[in-house]
Short mmCIF file of the C-alpha atoms (twelve columns), coordinates in Angstrom:
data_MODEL
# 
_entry.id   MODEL 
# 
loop_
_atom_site.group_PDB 
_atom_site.id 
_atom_site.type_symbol 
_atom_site.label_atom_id 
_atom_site.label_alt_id 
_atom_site.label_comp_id 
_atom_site.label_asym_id 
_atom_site.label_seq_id 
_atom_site.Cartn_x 
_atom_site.Cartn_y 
_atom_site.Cartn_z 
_atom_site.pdbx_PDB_model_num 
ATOM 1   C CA . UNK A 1   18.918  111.324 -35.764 1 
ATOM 2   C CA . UNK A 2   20.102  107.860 -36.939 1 
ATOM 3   C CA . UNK A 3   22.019  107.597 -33.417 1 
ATOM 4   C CA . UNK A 4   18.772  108.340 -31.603 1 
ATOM 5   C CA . UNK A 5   16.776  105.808 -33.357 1 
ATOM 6   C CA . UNK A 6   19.357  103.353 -32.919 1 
ATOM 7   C CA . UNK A 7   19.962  103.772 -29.097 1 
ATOM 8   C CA . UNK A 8   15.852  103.850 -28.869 1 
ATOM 9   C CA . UNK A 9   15.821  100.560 -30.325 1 
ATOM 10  C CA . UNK A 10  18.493  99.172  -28.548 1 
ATOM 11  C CA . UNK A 11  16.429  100.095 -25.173 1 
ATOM 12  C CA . UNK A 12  13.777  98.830  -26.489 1 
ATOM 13  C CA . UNK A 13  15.382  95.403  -27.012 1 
ATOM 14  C CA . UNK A 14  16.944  95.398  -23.923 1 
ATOM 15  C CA . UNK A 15  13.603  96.233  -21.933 1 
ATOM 16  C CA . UNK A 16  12.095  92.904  -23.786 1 
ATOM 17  C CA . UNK A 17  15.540  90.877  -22.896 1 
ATOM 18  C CA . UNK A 18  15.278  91.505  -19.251 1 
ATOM 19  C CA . UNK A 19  10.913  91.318  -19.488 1 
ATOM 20  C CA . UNK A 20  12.225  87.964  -20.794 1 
ATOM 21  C CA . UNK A 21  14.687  86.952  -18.657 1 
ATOM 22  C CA . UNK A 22  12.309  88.083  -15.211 1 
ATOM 23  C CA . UNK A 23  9.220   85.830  -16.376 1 
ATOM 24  C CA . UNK A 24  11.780  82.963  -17.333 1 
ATOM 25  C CA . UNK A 25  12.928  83.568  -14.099 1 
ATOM 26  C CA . UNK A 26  9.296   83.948  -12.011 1 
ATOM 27  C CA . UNK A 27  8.304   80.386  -14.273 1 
ATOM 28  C CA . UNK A 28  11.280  78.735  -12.711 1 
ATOM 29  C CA . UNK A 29  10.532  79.838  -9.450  1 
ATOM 30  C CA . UNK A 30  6.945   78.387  -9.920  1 
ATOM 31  C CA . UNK A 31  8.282   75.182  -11.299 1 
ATOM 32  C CA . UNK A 32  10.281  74.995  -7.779  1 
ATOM 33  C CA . UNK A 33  6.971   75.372  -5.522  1 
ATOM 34  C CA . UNK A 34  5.647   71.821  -4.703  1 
ATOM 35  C CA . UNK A 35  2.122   71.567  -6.812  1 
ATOM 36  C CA . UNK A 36  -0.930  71.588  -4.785  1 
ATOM 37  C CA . UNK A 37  -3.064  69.022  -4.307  1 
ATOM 38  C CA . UNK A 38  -5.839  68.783  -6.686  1 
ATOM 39  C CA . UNK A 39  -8.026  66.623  -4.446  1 
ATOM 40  C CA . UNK A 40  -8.003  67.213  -0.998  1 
ATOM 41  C CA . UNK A 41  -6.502  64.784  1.673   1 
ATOM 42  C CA . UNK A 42  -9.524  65.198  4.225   1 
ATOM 43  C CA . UNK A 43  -9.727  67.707  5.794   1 
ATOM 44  C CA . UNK A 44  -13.253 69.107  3.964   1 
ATOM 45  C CA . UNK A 45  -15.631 70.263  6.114   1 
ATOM 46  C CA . UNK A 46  -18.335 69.801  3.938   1 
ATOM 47  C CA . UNK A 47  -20.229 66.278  4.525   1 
ATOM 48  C CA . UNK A 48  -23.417 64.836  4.522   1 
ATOM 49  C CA . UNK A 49  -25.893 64.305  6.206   1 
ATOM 50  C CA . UNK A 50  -25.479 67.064  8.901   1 
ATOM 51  C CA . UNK A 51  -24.843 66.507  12.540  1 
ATOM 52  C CA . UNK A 52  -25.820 64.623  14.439  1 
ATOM 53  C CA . UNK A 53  -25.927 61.990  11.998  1 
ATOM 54  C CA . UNK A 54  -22.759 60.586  11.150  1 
ATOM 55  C CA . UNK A 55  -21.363 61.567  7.460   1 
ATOM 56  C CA . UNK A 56  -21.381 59.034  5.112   1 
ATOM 57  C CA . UNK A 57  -20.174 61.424  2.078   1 
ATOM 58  C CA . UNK A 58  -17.709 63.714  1.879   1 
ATOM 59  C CA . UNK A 59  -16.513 66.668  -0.734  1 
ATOM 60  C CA . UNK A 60  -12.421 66.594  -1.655  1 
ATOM 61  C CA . UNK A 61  -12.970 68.906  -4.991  1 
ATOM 62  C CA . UNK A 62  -13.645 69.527  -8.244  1 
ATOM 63  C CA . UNK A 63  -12.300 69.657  -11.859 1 
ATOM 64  C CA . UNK A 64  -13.093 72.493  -14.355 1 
ATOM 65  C CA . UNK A 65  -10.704 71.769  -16.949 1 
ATOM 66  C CA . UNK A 66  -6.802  71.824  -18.023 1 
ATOM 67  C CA . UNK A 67  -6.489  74.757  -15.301 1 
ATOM 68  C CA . UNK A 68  -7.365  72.503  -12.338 1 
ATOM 69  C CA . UNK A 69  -4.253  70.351  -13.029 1 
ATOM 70  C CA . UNK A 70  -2.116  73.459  -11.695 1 
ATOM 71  C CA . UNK A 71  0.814   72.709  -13.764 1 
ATOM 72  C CA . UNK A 72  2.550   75.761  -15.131 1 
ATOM 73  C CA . UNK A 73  2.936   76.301  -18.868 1 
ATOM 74  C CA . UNK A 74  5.625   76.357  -20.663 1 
ATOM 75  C CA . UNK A 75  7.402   79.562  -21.191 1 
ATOM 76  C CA . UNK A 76  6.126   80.314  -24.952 1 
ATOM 77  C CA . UNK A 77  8.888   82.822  -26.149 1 
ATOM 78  C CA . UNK A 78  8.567   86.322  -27.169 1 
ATOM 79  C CA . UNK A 79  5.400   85.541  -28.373 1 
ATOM 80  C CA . UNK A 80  3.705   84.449  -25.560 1 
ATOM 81  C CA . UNK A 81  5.645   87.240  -23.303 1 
ATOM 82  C CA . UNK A 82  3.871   90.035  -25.749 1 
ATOM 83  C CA . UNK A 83  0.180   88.733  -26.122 1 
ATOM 84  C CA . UNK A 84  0.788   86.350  -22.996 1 
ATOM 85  C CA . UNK A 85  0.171   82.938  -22.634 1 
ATOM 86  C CA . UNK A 86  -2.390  80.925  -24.923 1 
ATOM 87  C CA . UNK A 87  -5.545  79.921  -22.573 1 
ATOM 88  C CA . UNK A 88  -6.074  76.705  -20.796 1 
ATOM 89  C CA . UNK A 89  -9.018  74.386  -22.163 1 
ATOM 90  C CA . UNK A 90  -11.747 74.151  -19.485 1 
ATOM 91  C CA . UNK A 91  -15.389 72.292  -19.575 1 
ATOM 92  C CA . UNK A 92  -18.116 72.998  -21.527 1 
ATOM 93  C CA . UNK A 93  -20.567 70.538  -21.121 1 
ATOM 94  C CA . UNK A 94  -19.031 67.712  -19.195 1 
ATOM 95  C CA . UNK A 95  -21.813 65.114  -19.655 1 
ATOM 96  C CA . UNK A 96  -19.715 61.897  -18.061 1 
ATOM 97  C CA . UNK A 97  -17.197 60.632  -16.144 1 
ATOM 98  C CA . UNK A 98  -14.708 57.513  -15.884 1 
ATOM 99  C CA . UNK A 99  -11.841 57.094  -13.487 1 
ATOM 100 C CA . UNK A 100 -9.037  54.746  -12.767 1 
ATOM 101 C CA . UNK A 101 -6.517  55.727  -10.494 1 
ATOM 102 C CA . UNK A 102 -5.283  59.418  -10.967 1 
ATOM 103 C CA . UNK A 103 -6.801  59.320  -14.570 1 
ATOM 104 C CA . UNK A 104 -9.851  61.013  -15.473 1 
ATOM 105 C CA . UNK A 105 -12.066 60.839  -18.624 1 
ATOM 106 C CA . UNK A 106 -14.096 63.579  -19.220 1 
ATOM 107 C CA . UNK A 107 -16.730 63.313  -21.996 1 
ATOM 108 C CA . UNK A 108 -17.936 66.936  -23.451 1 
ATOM 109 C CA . UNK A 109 -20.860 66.727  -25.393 1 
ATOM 110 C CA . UNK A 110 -20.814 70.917  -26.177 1 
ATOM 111 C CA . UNK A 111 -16.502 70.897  -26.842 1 
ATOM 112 C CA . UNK A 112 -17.292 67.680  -29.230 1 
ATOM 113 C CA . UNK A 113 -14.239 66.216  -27.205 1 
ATOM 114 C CA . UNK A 114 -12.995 63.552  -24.289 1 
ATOM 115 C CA . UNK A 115 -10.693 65.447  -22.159 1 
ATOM 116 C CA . UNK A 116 -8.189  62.953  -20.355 1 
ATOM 117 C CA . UNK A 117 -6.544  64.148  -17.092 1 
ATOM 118 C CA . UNK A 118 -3.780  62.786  -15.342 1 
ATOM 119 C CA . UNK A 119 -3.478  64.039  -11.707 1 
ATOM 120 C CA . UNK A 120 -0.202  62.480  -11.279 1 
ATOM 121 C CA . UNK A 121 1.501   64.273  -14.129 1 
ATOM 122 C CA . UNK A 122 -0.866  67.021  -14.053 1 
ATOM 123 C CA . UNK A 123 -0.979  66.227  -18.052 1 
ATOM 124 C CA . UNK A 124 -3.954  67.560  -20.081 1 
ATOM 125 C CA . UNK A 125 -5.138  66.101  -23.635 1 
ATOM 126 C CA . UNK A 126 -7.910  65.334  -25.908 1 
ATOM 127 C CA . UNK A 127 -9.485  62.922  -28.111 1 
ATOM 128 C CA . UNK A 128 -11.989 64.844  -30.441 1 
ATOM 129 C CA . UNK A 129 -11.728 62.704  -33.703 1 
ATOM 130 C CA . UNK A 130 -12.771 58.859  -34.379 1 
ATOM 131 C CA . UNK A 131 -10.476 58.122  -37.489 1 
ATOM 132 C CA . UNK A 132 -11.048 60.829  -39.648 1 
ATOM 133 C CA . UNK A 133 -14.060 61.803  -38.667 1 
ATOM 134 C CA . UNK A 134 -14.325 64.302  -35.762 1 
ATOM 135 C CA . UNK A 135 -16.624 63.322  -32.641 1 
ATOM 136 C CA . UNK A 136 -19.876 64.554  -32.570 1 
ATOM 137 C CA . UNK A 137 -21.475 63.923  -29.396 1 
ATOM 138 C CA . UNK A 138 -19.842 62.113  -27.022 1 
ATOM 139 C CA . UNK A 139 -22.138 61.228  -24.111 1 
ATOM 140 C CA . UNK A 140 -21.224 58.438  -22.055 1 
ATOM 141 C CA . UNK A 141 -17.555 56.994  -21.240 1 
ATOM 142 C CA . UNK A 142 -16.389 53.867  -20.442 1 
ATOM 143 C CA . UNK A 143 -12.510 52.283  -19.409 1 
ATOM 144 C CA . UNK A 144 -12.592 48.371  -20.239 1 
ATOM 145 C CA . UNK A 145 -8.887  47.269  -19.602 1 
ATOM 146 C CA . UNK A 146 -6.210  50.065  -21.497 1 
ATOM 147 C CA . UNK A 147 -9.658  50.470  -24.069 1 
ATOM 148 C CA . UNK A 148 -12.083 53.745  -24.157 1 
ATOM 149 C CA . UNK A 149 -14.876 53.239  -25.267 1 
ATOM 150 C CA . UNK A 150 -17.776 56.429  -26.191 1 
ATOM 151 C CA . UNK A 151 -21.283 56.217  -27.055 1 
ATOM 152 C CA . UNK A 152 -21.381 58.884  -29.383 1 
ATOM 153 C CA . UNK A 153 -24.935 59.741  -29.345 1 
ATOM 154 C CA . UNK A 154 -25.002 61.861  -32.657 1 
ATOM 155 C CA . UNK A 155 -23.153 59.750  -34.862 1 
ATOM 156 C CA . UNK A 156 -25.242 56.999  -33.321 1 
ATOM 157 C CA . UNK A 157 -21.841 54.564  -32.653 1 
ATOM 158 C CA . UNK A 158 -20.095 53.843  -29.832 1 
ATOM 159 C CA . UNK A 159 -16.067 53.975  -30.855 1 
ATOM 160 C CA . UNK A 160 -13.350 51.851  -29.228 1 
ATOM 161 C CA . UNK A 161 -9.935  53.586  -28.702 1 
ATOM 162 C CA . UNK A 162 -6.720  52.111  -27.395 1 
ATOM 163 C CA . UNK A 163 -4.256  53.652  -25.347 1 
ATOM 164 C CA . UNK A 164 -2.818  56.040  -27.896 1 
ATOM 165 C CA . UNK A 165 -6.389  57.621  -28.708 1 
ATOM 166 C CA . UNK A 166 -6.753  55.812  -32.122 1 
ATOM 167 C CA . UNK A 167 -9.739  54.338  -33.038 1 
ATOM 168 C CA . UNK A 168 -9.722  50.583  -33.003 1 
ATOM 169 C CA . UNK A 169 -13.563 49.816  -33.826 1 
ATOM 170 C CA . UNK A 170 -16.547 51.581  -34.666 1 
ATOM 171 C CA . UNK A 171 -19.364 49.488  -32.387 1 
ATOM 172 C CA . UNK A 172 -23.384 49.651  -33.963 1 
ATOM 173 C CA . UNK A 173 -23.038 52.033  -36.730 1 
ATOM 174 C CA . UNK A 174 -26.281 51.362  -38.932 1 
ATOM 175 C CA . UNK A 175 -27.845 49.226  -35.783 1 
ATOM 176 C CA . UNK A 176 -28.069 52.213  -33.069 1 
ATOM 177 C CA . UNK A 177 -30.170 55.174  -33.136 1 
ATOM 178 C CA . UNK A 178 -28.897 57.297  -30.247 1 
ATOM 179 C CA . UNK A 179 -26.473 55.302  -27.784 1 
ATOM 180 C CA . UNK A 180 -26.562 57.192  -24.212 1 
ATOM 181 C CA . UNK A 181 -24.617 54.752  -21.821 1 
ATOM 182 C CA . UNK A 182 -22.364 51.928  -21.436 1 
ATOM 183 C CA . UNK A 183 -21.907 49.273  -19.210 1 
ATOM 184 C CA . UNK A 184 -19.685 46.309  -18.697 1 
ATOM 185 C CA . UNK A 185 -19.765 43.132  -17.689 1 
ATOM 186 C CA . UNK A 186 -16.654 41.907  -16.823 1 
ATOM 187 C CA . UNK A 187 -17.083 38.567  -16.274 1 
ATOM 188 C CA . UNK A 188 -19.879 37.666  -19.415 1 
ATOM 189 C CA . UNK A 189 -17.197 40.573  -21.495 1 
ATOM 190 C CA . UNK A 190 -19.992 42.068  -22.959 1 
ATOM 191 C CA . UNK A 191 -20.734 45.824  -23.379 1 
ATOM 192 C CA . UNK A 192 -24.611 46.808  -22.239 1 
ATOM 193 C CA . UNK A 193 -25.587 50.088  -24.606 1 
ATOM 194 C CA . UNK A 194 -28.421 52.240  -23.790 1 
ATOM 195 C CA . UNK A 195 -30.698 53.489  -26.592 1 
ATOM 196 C CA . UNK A 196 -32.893 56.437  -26.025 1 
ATOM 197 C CA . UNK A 197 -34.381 56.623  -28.712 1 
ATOM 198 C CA . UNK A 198 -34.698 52.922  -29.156 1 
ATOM 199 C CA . UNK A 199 -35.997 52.741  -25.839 1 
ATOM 200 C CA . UNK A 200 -33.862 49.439  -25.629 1 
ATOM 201 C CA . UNK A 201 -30.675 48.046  -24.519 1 
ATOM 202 C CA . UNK A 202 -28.256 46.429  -26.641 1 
ATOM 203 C CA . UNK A 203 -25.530 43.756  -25.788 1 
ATOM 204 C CA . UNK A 204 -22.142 43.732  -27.996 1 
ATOM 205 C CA . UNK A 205 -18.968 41.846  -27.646 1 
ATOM 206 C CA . UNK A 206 -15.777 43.958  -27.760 1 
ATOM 207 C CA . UNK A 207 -15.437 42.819  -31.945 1 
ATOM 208 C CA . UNK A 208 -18.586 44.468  -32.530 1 
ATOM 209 C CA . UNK A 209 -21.387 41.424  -32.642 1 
ATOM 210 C CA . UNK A 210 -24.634 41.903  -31.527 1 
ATOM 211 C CA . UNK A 211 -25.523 39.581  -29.082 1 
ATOM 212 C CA . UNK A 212 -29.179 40.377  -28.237 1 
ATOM 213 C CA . UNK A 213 -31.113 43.472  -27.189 1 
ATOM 214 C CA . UNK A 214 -34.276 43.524  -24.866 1 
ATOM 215 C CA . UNK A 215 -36.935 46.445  -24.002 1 
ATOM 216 C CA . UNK A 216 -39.147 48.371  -25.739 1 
ATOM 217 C CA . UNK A 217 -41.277 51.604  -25.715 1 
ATOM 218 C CA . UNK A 218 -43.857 51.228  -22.709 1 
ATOM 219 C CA . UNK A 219 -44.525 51.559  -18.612 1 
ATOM 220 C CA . UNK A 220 -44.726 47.903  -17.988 1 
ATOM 221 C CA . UNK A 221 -41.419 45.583  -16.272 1 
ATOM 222 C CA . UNK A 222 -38.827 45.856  -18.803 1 
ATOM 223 C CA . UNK A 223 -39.872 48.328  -21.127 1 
ATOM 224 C CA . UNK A 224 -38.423 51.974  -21.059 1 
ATOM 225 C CA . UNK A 225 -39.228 55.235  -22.047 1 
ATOM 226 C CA . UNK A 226 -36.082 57.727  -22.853 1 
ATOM 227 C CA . UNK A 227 -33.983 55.659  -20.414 1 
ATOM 228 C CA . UNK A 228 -30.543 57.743  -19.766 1 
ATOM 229 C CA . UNK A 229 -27.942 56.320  -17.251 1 
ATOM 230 C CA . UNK A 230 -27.310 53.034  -17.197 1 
ATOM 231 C CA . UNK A 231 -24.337 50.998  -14.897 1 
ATOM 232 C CA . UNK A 232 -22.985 47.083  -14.204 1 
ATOM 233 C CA . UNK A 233 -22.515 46.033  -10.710 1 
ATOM 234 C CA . UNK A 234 -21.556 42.426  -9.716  1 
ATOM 235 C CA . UNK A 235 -23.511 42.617  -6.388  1 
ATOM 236 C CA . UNK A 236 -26.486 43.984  -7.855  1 
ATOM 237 C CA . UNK A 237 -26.924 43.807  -11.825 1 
ATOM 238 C CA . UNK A 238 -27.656 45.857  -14.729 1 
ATOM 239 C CA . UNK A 239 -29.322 48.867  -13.063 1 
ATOM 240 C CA . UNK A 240 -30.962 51.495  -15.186 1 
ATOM 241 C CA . UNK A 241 -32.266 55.208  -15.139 1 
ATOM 242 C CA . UNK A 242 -35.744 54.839  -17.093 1 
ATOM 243 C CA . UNK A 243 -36.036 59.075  -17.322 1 
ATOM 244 C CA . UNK A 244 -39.401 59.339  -18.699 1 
ATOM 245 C CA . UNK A 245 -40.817 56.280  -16.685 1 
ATOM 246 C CA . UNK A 246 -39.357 58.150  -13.306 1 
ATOM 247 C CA . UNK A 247 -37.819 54.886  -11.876 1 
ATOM 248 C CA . UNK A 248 -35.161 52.606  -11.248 1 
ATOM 249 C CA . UNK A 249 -35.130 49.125  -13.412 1 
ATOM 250 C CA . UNK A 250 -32.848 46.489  -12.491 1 
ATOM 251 C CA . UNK A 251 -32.245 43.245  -14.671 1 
ATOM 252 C CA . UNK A 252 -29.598 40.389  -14.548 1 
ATOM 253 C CA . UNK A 253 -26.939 39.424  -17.244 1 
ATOM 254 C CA . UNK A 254 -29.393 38.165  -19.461 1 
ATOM 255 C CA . UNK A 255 -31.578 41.530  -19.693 1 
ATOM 256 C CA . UNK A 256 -34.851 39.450  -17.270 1 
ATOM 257 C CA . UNK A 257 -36.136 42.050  -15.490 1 
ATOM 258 C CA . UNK A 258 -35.782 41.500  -11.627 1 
ATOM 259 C CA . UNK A 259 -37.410 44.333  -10.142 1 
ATOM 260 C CA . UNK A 260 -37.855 48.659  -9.777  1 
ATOM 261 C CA . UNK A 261 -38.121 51.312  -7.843  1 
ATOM 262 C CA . UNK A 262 -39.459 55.060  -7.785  1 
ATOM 263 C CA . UNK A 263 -42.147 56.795  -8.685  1 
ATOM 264 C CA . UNK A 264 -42.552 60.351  -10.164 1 
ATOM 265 C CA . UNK A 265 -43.207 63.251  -7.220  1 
ATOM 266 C CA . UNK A 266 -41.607 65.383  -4.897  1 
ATOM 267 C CA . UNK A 267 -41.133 63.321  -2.009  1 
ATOM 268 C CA . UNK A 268 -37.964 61.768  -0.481  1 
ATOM 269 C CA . UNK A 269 -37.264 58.705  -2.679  1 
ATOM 270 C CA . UNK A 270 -39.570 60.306  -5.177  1 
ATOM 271 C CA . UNK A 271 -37.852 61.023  -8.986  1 
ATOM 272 C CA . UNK A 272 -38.082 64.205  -11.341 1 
ATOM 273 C CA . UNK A 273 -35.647 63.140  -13.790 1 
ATOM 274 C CA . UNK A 274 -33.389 60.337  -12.799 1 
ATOM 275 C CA . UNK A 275 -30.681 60.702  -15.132 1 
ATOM 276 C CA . UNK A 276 -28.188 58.722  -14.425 1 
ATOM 277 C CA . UNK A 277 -26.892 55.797  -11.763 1 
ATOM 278 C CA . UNK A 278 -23.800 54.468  -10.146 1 
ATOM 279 C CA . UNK A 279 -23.405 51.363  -7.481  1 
ATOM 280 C CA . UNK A 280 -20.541 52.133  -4.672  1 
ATOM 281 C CA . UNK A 281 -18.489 49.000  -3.045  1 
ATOM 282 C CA . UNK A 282 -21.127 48.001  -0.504  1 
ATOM 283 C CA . UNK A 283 -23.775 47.809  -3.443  1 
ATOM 284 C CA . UNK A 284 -25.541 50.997  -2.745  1 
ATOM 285 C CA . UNK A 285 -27.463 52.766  -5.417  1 
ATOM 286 C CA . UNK A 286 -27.108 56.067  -6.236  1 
ATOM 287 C CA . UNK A 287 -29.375 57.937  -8.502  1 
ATOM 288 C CA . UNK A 288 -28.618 61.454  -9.631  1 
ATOM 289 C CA . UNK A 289 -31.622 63.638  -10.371 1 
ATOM 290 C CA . UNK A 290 -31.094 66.111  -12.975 1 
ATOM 291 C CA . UNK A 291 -34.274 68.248  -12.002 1 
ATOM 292 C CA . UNK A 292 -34.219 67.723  -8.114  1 
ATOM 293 C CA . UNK A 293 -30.718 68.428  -8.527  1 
ATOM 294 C CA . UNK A 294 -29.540 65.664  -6.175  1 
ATOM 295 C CA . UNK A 295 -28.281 62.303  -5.767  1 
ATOM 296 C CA . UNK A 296 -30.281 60.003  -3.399  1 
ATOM 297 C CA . UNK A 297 -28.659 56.637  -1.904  1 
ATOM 298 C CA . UNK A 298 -30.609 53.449  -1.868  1 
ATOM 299 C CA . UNK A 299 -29.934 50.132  -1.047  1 
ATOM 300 C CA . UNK A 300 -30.693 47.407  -3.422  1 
ATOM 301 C CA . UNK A 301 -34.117 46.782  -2.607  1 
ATOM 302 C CA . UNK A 302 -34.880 50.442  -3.138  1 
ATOM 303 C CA . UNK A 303 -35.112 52.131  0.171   1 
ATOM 304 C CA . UNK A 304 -33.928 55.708  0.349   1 
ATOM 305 C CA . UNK A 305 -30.803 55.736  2.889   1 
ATOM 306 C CA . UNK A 306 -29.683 59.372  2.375   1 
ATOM 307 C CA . UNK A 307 -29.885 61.885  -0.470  1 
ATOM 308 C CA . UNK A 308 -27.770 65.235  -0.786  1 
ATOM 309 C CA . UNK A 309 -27.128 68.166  -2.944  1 
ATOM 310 C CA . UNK A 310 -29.598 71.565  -4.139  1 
ATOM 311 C CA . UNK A 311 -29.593 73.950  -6.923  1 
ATOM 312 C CA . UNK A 312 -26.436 76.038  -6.998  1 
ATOM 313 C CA . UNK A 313 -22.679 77.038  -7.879  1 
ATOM 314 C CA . UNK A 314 -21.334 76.234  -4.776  1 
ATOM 315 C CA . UNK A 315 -19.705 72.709  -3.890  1 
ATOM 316 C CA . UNK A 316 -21.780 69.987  -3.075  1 
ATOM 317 C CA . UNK A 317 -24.673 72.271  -5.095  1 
ATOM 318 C CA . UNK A 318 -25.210 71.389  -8.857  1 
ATOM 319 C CA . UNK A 319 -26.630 72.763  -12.036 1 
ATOM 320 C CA . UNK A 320 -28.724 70.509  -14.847 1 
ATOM 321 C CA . UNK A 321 -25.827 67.412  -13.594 1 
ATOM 322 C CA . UNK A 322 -25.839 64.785  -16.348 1 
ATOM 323 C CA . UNK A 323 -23.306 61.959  -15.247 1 
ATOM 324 C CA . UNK A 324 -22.304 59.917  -12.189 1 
ATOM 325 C CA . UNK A 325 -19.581 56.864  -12.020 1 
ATOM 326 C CA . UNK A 326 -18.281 55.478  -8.609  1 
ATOM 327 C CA . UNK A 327 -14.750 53.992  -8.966  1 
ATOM 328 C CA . UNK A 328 -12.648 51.112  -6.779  1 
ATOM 329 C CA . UNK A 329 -11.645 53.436  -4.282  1 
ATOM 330 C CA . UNK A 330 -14.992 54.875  -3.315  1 
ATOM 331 C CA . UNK A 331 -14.938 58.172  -5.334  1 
ATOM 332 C CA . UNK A 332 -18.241 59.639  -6.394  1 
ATOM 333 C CA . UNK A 333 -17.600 61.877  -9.891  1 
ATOM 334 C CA . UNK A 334 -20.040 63.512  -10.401 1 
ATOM 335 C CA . UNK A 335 -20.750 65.833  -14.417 1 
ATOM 336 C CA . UNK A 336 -22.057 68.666  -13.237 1 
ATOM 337 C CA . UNK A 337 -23.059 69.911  -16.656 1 
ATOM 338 C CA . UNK A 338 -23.916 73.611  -16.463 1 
ATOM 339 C CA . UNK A 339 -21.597 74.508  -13.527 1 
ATOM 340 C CA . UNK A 340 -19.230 73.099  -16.519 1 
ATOM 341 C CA . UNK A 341 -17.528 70.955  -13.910 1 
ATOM 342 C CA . UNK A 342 -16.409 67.764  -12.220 1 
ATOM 343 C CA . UNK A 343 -17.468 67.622  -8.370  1 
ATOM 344 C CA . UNK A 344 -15.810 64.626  -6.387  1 
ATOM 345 C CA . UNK A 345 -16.895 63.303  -3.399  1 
ATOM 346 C CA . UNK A 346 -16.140 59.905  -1.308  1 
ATOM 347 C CA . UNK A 347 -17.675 57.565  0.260   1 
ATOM 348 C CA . UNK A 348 -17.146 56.773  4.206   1 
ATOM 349 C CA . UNK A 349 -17.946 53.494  5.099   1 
ATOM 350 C CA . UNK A 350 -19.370 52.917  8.225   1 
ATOM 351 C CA . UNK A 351 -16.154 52.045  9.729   1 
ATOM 352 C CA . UNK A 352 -14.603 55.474  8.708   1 
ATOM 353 C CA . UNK A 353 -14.465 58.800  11.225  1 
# 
């Protein structure tokens, strides 16, 4: 009996060893297949508008998480080869978007968390604490040199991080209500912050001194009503989503008011819930509409150019989106909040096939 036991053991061990040895062995075949691109290099059909018109935006992909990166996980023992390997974090709510280079900054309102992504490396982390505190609801995200910065809309700051992912400075604790967006200025260095519930903007510097503030509550030039999105362009100014108004406001460094656009209806050019806003490299406005859907293109004086996008899952469709950011090379991100996703898409300049 004892020899029995024994020799059923033994096979027992010996079916784990070579389980073992066959997924160390499949992993380190993986590791030996070139990783896939995680943004296309061009060849997407889909584009917009349609032919015969020639396409001025293009889809190269999207990001749902630590999965997208494709990198394989490390082999996690025994453990890992009996229950199998521990899940990969993907998107919740993904409320806004930053990007330099092949990083990505992914604020998640729902996960309570900013997801970083590097595309090169295919590394994954989070930041989901300020100091000792963990974040509560991080809603807008901004890069300013090797800084992060995040409104944090429920803790009603907006935290500074350097490049480790410590918090440097707490930003309007005790002076904001509930931050929404960021902008910067580079050349004034001063950081615009959007109040909703303020119905006002707010201008820092980096070390945390309020420099002034301008709008209020109302309809009229310069006032706001639940204003949302908010971005900095050099070209064009301060330009603002003023949700509950159903327009466009535009201002200079200062905060004057210099003029608006839109109007609430169902129209081209028309707005249901502009919720956020993004200038490309030729200084063309983009205004993503979180009812319609869509994002519609104007030029600086307001006229609609082009809009795309429709309910849906599929890509180039969207779902409740909450966040849109341009970067240097052209790249449209694009939160698309209850598809609990990142949709890219680039620009093509008139010049472009």
């Amino acid at each position: 009996m004892k020899l029995r036991i024994r020799t059923a053991r033994r096979a027992a061990l010996t079916s784990l060893g070579r389980a073992a040895l066959l997924a160390c062995a499949a992993l380190a075949a993986s590791c030996q297949q070139p990783l896939r691109p995680i943004l296309d290099a061009g060849l997407s059909p889909l584009r917009w508008p349609k032919p015969p018109d020639t396409a001025r935006i293009r889809h190269v992909g999207e990001l749902t998480g630590e999965a997208s990166l494709g990198k394989p996980r490390p082999f996690g023992g025994l453990r890992a080869l009996i229950a199998g390997p521990e899940p990969t974090i993907g998107f919740s709510t993904p409320t806004a978007v930053a990007a330099r280079g092949d990083r990505v900054f992914v604020a998640d309102g729902q996960n309570h968390a900013v997801y970083i992504l590097d595309m090169q490396s295919r590394d994954f982390r989070a930041i989901d604490r300020a100091g000792a505190r963990p974040l509560d609801w991080p809603s807008d995200v901004l890069l300013v040199g090797e800084k992060l910065i995040v409104s944090d809309s429920k803790r009603a700051a907006v935290l500074l991080f350097d490049t480790g992912g410590a918090l440097a400075r707490t930003i309007g604790e005790g002076s904001l209500k509930r931050p929404t967006a960021l902008a910067w200025n580079e050349e004034a260095s001063e950081l615009y912050v959007l109040d909703a519930a303020l119905h006002a903007c707010i201008v820092f510097s980096l070390d945390g001194r309020e420099l002034r503030r301008f709008g209020q509550r109302g309809s009229g030039d310069g006032e706001f009503n639940f204003p949302a999105g908010m971005t900095w362009s050099d070209a064009v100014g301060l330009v603002i989503a003023d949700s509950m108004n159903f327009r466009v406001q535009i201002f200079d460094a200062s905060g004057a008011f210099k003029r608006a656009f839109g109007k609430k209806g169902d129209a081209a050019g028309d707005f249901a819930l502009p919720r956020d806003v993004a200038v490309d490299s030729e200084g063309h406005i983009y205004v993503l509409d979180s009812q319609f859907e869509n994002v519609q293109i104007f030029d600086a004086d307001g006229r609609l150019l082009m809009a795309w996008g429709q309910e849906g899952r599929k890509p180039g469709e969207f779902y409740l989106p909450s966040g849109i950011t341009i970067d240097v090379q052209d790249r449209i991100w694009i939160a698309d909040t209850y598809n609990r996703r990142v949709q890219v898409f680039q620009y093509l300049p008139e010049n472009v096939p």
